[in-house]
C-alpha positions as CSV (number, residue, x, y, z in Angstrom):
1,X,42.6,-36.6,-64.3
2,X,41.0,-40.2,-62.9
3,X,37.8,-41.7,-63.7
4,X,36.1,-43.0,-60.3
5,X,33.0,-44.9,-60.5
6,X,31.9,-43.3,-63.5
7,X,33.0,-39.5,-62.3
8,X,35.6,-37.7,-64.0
9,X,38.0,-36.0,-61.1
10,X,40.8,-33.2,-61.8
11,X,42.6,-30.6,-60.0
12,X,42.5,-27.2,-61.3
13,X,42.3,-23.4,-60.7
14,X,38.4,-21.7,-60.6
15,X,39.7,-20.0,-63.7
16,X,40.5,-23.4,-65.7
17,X,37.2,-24.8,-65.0
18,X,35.1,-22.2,-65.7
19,X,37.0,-22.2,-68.9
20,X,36.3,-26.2,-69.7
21,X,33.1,-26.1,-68.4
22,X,32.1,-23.1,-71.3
23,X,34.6,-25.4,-73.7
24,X,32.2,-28.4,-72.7
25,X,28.7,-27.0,-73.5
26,X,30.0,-25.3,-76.5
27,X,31.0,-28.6,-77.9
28,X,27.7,-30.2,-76.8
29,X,28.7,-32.3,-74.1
30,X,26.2,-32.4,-71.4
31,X,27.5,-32.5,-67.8
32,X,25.6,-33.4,-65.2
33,X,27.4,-32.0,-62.7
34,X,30.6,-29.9,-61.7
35,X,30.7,-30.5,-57.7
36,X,34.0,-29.1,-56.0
37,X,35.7,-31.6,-53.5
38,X,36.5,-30.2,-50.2
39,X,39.0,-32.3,-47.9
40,X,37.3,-33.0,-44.0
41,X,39.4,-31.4,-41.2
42,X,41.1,-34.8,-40.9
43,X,41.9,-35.8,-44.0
44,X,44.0,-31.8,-43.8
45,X,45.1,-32.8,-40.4
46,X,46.5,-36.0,-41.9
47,X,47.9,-35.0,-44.4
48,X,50.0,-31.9,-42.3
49,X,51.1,-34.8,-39.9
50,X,51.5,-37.3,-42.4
51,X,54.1,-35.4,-44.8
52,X,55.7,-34.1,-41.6
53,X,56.7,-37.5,-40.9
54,X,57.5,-38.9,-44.4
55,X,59.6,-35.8,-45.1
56,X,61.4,-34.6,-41.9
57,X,63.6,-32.0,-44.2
58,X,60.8,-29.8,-45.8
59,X,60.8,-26.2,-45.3
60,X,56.9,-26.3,-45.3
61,X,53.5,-27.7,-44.4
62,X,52.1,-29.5,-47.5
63,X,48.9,-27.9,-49.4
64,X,45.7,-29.9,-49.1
65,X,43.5,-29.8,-52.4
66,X,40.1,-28.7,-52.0
């Protein structure tokens, strides 16, 4: 988890946040807003070439987070 000006930004399966978002309002903590962040077409390009290039020996293309 990081805290970016003032948002609150994790990584996790559909499963685990419908499951903190229900955890949330049941404890009485308003959210505002739960907004999924998708990467552009170049940050995925990037980040294919990228880790190509920083790790020569990896059997695979990296995953990009969405």
């Amino acid at each position: 988890m990081t805290s970016v000006d003032g948002s609150l930004r994790f990584q996790a399966e559909e499963e685990a946040v419908a499951a903190l978002s229900i955890a949330l309002g049941q404890a009485r903590i308003g959210v505002t807003g739960l907004v999924p962040e998708t990467a552009s077409l170049e940050e995925l390009f990037l980040g294919m070439t990228e880790g190509e290039q920083a790790a020569p020996d990896r059997a695979g293309p990296e995953e990009a987070v969405a």
